[in-house]
C-alpha positions in Angstrom: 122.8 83.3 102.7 123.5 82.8 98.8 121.6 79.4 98.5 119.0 77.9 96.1 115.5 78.6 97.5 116.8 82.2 99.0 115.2 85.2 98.4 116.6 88.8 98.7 116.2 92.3 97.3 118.4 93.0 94.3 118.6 95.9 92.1 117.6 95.3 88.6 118.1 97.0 85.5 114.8 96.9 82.5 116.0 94.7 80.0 114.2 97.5 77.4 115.7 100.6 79.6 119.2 99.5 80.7 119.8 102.9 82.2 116.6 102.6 84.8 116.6 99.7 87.6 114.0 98.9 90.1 114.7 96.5 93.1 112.7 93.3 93.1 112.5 90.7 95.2 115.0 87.8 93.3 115.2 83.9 94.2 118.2 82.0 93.8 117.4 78.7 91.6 120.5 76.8 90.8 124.2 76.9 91.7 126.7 75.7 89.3 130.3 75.7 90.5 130.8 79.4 90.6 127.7 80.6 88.8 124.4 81.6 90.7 121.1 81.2 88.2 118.8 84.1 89.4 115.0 84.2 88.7 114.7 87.9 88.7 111.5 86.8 90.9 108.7 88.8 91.5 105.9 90.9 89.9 102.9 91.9 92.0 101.0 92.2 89.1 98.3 89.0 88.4 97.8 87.8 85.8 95.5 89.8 83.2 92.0 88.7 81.9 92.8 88.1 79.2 96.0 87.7 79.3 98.7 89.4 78.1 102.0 87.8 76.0 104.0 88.1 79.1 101.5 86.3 81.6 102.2 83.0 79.9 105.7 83.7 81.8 104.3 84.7 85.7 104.9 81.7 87.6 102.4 82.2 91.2 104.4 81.8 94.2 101.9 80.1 96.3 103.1 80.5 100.2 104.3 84.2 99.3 103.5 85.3 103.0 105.6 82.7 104.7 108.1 83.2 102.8 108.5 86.8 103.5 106.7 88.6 100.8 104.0 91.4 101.8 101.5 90.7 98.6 100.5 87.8 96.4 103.4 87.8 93.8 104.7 85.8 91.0 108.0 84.7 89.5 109.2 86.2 85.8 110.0 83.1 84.5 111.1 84.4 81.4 114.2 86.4 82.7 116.8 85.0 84.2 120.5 86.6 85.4 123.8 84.4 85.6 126.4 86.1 88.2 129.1 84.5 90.1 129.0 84.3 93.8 131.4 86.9 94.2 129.3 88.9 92.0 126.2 88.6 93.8 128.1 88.8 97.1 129.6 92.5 96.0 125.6 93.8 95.6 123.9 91.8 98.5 124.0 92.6 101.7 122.8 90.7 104.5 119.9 93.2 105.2 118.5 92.3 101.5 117.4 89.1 102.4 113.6 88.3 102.7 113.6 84.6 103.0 113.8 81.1 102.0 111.2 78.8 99.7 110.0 75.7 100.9 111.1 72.6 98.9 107.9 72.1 97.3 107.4 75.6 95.9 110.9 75.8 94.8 110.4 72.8 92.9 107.4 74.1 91.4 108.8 77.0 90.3 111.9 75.2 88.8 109.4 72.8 87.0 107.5 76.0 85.2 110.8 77.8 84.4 112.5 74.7 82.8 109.2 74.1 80.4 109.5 78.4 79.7 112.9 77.8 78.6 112.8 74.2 76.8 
């Protein structure tokens, strides 16, 4: 567990309402020495017609059933968290994790978050 492609539950706080959380489905995206980059992953929530400001940031994760997810979802690519691995390690348990990305849709959703954030 704890590597690039994995997805697990993870408590989150709202960026607007630090004091509320919600758990969400997360997806581990890069590893840098000790630091874990964290798409704080999923939404439920498609896309709106028209859309909104913040669907130009909902990245569609394609194979969401195989991957472990119960309904079509879409990464938040416009937030993500920075923890170390102990970090992560002290709020994860093994009974958190959902399940892995395939190569291909990882690298899709890498591709998308590094044109949000360029």
């Amino acid at each position: 567990m704890l590597d690039i492609g994995e997805i697990f539950w993870l408590e989150v706080e709202y960026e607007d309402i630090p004091e509320e959380s919600k758990t969400r489905p997360a997806i581990i995206i890069d590893k840098r020495e000790d630091s874990i980059f964290i798409l704080v992953s999923t939404t439920t929530q498609s896309p709106s017609d028209p859309p909104s400001y913040f669907d130009q940031f909902k990245i569609p994760i394609f194979n969401w059933r195989r991957i472990g997810l119960s309904r079509p979802s879409w990464g938040l690519g416009y937030r993500l968290i920075q923890l170390t691995e102990d970090e992560l390690k002290d709020v994860v348990k093994i009974s958190d994790y959902i399940g892995c990305m395939s190569e291909k849709d990882l690298q899709y959703l890498i591709e998308q978050i590094e044109l949000i954030h360029r």
